[in-house]
C-alpha positions as CSV (number, residue, x, y, z in Angstrom):
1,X,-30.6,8.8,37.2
2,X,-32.2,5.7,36.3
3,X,-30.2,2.2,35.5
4,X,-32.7,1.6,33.1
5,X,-33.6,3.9,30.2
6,X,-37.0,2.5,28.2
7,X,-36.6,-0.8,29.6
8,X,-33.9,-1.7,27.1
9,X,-31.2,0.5,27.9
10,X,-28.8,-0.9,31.1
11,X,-26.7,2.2,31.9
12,X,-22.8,0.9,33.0
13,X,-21.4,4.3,33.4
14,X,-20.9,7.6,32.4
15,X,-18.9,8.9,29.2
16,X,-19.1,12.5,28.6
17,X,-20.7,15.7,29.8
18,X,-21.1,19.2,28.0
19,X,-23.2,22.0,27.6
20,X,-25.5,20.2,25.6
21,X,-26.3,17.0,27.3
22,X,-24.7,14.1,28.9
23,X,-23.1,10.7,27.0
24,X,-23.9,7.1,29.3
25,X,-22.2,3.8,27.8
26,X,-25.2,1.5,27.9
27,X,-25.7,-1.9,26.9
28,X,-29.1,-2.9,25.1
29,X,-30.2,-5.5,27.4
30,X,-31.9,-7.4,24.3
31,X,-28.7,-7.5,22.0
32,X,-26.7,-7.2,24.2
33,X,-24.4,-4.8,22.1
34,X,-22.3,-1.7,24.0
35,X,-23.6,1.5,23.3
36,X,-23.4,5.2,23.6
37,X,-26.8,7.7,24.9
38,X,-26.9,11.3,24.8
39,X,-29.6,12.8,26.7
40,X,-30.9,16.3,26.4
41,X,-30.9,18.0,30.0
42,X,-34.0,18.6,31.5
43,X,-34.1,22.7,31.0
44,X,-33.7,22.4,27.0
45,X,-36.5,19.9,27.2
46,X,-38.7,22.4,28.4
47,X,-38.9,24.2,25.0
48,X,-40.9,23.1,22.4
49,X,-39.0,24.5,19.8
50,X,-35.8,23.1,20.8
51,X,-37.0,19.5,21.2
52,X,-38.4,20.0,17.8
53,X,-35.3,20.1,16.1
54,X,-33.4,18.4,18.3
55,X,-35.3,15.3,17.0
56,X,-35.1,16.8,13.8
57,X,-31.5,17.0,13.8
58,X,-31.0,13.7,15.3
59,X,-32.9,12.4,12.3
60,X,-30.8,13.9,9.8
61,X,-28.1,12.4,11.6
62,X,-29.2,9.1,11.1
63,X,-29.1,9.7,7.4
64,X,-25.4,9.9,7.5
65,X,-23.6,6.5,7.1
66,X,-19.7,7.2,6.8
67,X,-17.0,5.4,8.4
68,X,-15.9,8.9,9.9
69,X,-18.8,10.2,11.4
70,X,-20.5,8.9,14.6
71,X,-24.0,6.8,14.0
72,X,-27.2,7.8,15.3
73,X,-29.2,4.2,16.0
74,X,-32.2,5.8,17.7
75,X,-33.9,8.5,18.6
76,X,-36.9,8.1,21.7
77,X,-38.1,9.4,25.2
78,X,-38.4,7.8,28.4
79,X,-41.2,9.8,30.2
80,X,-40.0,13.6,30.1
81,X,-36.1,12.4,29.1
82,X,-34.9,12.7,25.5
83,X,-32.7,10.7,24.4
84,X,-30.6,9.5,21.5
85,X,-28.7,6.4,20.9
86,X,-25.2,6.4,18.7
87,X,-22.3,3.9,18.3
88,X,-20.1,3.8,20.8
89,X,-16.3,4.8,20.3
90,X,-13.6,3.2,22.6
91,X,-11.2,6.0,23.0
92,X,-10.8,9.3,24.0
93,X,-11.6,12.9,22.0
94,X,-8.7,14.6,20.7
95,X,-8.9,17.3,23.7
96,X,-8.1,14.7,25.6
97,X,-5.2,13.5,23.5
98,X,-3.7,16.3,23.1
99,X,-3.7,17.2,27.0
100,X,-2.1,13.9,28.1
101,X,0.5,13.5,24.7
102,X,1.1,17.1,23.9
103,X,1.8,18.0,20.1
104,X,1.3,15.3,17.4
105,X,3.7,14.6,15.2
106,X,3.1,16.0,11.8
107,X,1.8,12.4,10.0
108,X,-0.4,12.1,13.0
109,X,-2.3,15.5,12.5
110,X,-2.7,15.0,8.7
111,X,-4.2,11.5,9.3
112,X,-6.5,12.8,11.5
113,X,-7.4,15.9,9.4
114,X,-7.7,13.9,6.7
115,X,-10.1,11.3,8.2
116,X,-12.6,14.6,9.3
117,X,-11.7,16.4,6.0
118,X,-13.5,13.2,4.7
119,X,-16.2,13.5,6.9
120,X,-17.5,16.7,6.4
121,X,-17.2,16.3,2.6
122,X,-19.4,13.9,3.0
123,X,-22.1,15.6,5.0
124,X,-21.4,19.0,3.2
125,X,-22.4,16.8,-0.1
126,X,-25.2,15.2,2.0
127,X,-28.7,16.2,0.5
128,X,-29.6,18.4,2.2
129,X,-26.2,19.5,2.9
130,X,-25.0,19.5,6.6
131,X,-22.9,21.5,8.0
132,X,-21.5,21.0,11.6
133,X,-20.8,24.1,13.0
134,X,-19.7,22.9,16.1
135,X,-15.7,21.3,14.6
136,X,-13.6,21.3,17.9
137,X,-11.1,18.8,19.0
138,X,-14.4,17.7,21.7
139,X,-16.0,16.6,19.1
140,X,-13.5,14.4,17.6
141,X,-13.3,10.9,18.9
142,X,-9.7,9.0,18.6
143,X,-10.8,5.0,18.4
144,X,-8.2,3.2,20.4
145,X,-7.2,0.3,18.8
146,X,-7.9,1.3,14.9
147,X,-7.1,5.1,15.4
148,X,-10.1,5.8,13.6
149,X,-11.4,9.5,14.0
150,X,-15.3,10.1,14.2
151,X,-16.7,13.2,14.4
152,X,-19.5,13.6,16.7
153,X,-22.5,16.4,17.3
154,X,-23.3,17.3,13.8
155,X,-25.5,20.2,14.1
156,X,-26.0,19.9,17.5
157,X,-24.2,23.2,18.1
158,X,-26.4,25.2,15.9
159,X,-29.9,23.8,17.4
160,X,-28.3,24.9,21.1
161,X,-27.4,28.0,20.1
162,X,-30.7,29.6,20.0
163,X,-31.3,29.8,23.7
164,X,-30.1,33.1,25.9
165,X,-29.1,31.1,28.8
166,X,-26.9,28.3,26.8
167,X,-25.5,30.7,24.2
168,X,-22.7,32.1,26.7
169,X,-21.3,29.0,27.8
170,X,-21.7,27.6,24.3
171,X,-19.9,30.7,22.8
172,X,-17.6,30.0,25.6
173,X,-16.4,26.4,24.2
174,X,-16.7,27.3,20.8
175,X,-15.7,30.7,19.6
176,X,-12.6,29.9,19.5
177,X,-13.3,27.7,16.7
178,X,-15.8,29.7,15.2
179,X,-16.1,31.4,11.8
180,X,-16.3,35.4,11.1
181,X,-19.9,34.8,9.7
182,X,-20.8,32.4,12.0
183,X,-20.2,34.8,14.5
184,X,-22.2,37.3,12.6
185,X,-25.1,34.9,11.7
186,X,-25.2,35.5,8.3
187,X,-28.1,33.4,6.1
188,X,-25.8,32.5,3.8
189,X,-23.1,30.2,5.9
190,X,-21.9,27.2,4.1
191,X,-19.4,24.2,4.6
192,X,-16.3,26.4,4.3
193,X,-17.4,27.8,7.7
194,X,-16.6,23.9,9.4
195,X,-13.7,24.0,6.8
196,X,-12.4,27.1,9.1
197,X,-13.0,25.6,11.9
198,X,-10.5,22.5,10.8
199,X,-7.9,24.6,10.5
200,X,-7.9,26.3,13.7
201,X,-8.4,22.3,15.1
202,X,-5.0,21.4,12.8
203,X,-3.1,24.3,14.2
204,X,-3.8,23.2,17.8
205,X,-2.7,19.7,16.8
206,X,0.6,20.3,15.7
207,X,1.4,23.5,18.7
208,X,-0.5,22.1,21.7
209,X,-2.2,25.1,22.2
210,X,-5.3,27.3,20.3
211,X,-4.6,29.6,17.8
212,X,-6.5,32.2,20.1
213,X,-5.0,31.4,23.3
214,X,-5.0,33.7,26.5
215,X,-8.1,35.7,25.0
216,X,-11.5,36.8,26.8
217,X,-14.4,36.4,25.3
218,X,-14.3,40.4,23.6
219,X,-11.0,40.5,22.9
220,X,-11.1,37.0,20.9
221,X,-14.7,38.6,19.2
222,X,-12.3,41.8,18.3
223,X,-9.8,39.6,17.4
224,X,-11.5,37.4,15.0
225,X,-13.8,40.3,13.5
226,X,-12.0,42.8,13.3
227,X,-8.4,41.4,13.3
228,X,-5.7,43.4,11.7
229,X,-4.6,41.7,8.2
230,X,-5.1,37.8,7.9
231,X,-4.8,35.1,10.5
232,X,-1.3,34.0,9.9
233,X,-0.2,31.1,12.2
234,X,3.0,31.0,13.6
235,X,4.9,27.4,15.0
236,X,7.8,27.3,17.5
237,X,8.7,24.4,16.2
238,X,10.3,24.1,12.4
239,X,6.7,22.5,10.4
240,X,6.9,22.2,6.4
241,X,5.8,24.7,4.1
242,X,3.0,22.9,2.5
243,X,1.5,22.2,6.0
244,X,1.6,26.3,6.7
245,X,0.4,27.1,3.6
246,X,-2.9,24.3,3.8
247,X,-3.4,25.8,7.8
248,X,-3.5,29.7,6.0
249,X,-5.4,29.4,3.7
250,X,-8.1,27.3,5.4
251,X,-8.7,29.7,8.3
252,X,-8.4,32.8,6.1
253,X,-10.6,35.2,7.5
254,X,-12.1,36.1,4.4
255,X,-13.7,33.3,3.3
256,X,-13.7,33.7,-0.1
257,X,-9.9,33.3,0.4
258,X,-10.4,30.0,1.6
259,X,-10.8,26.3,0.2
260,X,-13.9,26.3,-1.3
261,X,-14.8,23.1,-0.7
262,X,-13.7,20.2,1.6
263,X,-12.5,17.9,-1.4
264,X,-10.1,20.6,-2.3
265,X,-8.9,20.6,1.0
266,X,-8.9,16.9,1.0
267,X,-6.1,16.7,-2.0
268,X,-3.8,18.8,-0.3
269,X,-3.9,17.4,2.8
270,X,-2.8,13.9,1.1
271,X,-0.1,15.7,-0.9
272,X,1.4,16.9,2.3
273,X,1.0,13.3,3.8
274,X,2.9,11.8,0.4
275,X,5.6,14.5,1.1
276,X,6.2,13.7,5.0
277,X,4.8,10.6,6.0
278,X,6.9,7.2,5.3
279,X,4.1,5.3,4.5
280,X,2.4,7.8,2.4
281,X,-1.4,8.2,2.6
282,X,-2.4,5.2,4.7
283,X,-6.5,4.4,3.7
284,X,-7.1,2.0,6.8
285,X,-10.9,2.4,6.2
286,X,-11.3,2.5,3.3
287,X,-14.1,4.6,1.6
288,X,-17.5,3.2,-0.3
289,X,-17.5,4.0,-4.0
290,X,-20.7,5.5,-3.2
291,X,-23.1,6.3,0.1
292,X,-26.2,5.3,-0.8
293,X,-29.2,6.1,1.1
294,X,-31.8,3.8,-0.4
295,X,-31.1,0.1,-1.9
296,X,-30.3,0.2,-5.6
297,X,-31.7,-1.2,-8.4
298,X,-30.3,-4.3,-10.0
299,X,-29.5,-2.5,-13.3
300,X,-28.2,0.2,-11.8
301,X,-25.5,-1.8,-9.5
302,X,-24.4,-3.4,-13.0
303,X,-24.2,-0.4,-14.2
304,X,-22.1,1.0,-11.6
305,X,-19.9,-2.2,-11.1
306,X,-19.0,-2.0,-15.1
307,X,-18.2,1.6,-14.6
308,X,-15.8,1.0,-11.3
309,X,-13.9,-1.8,-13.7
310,X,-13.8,0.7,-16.7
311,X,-12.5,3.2,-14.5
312,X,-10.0,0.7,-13.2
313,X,-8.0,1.0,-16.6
314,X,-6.0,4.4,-17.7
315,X,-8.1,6.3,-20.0
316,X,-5.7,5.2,-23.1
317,X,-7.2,1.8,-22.5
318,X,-10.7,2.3,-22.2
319,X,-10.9,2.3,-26.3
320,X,-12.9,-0.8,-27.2
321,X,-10.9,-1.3,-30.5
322,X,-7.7,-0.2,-28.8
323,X,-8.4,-2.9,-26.2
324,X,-9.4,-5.7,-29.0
325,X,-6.3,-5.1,-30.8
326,X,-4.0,-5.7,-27.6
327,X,-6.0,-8.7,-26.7
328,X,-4.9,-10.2,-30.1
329,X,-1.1,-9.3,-30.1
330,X,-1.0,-10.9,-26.4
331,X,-2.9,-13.9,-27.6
332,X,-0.7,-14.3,-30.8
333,X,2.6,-13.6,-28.5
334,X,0.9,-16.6,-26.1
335,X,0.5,-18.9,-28.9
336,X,3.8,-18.5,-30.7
337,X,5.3,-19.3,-27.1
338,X,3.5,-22.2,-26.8
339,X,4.3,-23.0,-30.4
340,X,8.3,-22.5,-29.9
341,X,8.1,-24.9,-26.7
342,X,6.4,-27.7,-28.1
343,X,8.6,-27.7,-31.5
344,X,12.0,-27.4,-28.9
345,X,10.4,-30.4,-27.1
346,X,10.0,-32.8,-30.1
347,X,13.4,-31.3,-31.6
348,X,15.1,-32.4,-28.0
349,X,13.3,-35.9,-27.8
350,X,14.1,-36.4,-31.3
351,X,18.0,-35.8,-30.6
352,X,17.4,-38.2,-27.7
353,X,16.5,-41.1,-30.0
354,X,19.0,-40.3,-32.6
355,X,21.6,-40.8,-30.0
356,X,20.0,-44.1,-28.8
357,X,20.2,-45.1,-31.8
358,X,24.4,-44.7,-32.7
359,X,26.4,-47.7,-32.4
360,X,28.7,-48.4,-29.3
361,X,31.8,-47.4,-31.5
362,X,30.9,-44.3,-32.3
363,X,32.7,-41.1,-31.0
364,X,29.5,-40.1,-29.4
365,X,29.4,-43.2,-27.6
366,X,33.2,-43.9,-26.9
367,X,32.9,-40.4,-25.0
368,X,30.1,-40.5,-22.8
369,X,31.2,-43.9,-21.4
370,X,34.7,-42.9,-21.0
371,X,32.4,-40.6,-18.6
372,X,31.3,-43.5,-16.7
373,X,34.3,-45.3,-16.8
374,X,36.2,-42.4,-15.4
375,X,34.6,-42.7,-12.2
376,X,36.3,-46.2,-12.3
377,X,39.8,-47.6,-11.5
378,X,42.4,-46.8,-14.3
379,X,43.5,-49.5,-16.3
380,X,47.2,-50.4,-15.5
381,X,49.3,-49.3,-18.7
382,X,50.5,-51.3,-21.3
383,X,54.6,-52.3,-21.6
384,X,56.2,-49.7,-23.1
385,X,57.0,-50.5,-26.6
386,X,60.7,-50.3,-27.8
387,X,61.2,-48.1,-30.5
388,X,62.7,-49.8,-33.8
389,X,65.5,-47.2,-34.7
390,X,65.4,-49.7,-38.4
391,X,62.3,-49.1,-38.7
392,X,61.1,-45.6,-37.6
393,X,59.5,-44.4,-34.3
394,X,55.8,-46.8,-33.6
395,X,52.8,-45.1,-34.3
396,X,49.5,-46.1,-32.3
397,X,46.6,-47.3,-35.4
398,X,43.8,-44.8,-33.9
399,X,41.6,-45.2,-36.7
400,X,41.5,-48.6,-37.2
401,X,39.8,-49.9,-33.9
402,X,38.1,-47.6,-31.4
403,X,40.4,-47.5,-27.9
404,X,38.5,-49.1,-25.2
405,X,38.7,-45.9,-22.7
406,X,40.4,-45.4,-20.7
407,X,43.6,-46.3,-22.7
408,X,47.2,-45.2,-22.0
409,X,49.8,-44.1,-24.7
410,X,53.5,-42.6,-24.8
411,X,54.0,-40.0,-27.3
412,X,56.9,-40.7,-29.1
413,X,57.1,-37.3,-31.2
414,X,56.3,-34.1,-30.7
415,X,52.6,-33.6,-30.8
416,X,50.3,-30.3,-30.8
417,X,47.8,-29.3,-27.7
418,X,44.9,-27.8,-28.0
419,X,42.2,-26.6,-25.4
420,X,39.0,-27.2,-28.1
421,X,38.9,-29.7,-31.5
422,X,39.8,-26.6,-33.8
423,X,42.9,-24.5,-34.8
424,X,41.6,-21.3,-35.4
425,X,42.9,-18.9,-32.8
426,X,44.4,-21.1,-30.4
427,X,47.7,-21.4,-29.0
428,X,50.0,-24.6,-29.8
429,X,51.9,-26.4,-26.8
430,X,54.8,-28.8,-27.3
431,X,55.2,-31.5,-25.6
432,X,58.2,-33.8,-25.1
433,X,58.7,-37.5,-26.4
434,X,58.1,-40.3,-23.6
435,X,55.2,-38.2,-22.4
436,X,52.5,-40.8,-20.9
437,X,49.1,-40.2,-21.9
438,X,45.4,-41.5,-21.2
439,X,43.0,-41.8,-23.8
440,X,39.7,-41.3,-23.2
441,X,37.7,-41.0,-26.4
442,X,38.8,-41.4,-30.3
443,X,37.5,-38.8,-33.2
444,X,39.1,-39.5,-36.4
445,X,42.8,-38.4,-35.8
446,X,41.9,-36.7,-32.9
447,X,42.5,-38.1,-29.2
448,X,41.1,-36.8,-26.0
449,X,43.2,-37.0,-23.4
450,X,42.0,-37.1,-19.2
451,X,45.9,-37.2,-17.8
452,X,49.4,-37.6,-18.4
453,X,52.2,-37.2,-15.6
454,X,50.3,-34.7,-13.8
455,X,46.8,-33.5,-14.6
456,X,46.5,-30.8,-17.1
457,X,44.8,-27.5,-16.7
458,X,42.4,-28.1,-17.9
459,X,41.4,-31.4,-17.3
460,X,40.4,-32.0,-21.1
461,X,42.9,-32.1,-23.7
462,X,42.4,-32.6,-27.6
463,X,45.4,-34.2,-29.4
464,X,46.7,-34.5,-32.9
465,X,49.7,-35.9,-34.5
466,X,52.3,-33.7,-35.7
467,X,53.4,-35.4,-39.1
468,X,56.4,-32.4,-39.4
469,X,60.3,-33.5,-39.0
470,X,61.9,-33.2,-35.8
């Protein structure tokens, strides 16, 4: 083996080895960029036919652009060596995973079913359609970091299988994955044939183990031909019902009993991973509107991009009057917001002046001082006045001049207590002659009142004089 493969290719080691060739990591000495090589052994080469559509294959394969499926890059010779160059895949194939790890849980085998079911409904939607033939858990590369699954070897399995001296060790490594009428070669085989194939690939995921295990080569031909009843899978383990359902009825062998086609598949299998995995269908790579496979036209990329935001609404929406009446109403309930803010602001900066405006002795005023002043030193109290028996118990003039808060007083009658300015529905408290009071604003024959002996609960008391006989 050379280091050097068309004077571009620097081969660091080996990757892979099957039946049907052998996979180098290489490094393109120009770009320096890590690739992957697959070269086509040196007996196959021999045969015309078989290089034929090997390159033919490999060219179809470079038509296929999806996040899931492995990228051919380039397809040459290097004197009597035929080679391909693909993308290479940091990880392992799921054989491989499943020999070190064991069973998957059952969000891990949907994810990864659900990344190939994507795959081949791409190819089998591919014009022409491709269809794999070869799905086996070889052919199914885990990426290491991302957990991306690419499937590799599309149709590479079907070209191979023409030769007398390859077909028993590829029938070896593949009929247990193999369709009924793949087996039989029938002319018409479609996608549901790979879609078989999955299932048998999802069962082993979730066991550990091929749903054909411990068979020879005839007794697994017997077996999958001419099998008593339907391939019904059976789990040690307790799995959902909707997962053994989706695994019967894609390897039904009667394929007319089976999905018939991989997007049908595809929508059960994220049903099952809404029902059982905690963060539901996770799209990590997310998939192009559309694959195209030649540049599109100006118009039509406007055409498309006005579709993709048309189809971005719920269908109740998409009505052009529909929509132009809801764009009014939310405009008019804009503007009358606007409109009630800006009349609050001028009603509030009008209040503002108004109260600018009042004079020092009004209520108003007197109150929002006493404020200020509370935070103050009390004035000491006046000498208590004597009480003129002659004359009649002395009154304090409240509405003559405004009390200069905070201001302190001795009730000399009984007097009513009230929480709020108002008598409707409030209790009345007594309290007793000699009582010393603070005043702390004025309002007619009202008088607020901050403390007396001890402060009251609450701290704001309304006043009035009580004008009935002892």
């Amino acid at each position: 083996m050379v280091d050097i493969i068309s004077g571009k290719y620097e081969v660091i080691s080996q990757a892979g080895k099957g039946g049907m060739g052998v996979v180098y990591k290489v490094r393109h000495l120009t770009l320096e960029t890590i690739l992957a090589l697959k070269m086509l052994p040196a007996e196959l080469a021999e045969n015309p036919e078989v290089m034929s559509r090997f390159h033919q294959e490999a060219w179809v394969m470079a038509q296929l652009r999806h996040p899931n499926i492995v990228r051919v890059l380039d397809v040459d010779r290097d004197g009597n060596t035929h080679y391909f160059v693909m993308e290479y895949v940091e990880g392992k194939n799921l054989s491989q995973r499943l020999h070190e790890r064991g069973p998957l849980s059952l969000p891990e085998v949907l994810e990864i079913s659900w990344q190939v079911t994507r795959a081949l409904d791409y190819a089998h939607s591919h014009k022409p359609p491709v269809i794999h033939r070869d799905i086996k858990p070889e052919n199914i590369l885990i990426e290491e970091l991302s957990g991306r699954a690419v499937v590799t070897d599309f149709g590479i399995a079907k070209l191979l299988g023409a030769g007398q001296q390859t077909r028993t060790g590829l029938m070896l490594g593949t009929l247990l994955y193999c369709a009924p009428e793949q087996i039989l070669q029938n002319n018409g085989l479609d996608g549901r044939a790979d879609l078989y194939s999955l299932g048998l690939v999802m069962y082993e995921m979730a066991t550990g183990r091929p749903f054909f295990a411990g068979l020879d080569e005839r007794a697994l031909l017997g077996r999958v031909l001419h099998g008593p009843g339907e391939n019904v899978p059976t789990f040690v383990e307790p799995v959902s019902p909707e997962f053994v359902t989706l695994v019967t009825r894609a390897i039904a062998r009667d394929r007319e009993h089976r999905y018939p086609q991989a997007a049908d598949l595809l929508r059960d299998i994220e049903t099952c991973l809404a029902l059982h995995s905690s963060t539901a269908l996770s799209r990590r790579f997310a998939e192009p509107k559309t694959f195209t496979r030649e540049p599109a036209r100006t118009s039509e990329l406007r055409v498309n991009k006005q579709e993709e935001r048309r189809e971005a609404f719920p269908k109740w929406f998409r009505k052009p009057r529909l929509r132009l009446r809801i764009s009014v109403l939310v405009s008019l309930m804009v503007l009358a917001l606007l409109s009630y803010r800006l009349v609050n602001h001028f009603q509030r900066q009008a209040r503002d002046e108004h109260r600018q405006t009042l004079p020092v002795s009004s209520p108003l005023k007197s109150e929002t001082r006493a404020e200020q002043e509370d935070k103050r030193t009390i004035a000491s109290p006046e000498p208590i006045r004597k009480e003129d028996h002659t004359a009649g118990p002395v009154i304090p003039q409240l509405t003559e001049q405004p009390v200069s808060p905070p201001r302190r007083y001795r009730v000399t009658i009984l007097t009513a207590v009230r929480d709020k300015p108002t008598w409707t529905g409030e209790k009345v408290a007594r309290i007793k002659p000699n009582t010393k009071i603070h005043v702390v604003a004025i309002a007619g024959d009202w008088l607020k009142v901050k403390s007396r002996s001890h402060p009251p609960k609450p701290p704001g008391y309304v006043w009035k004089e009580d004008t009935r006989p002892d």
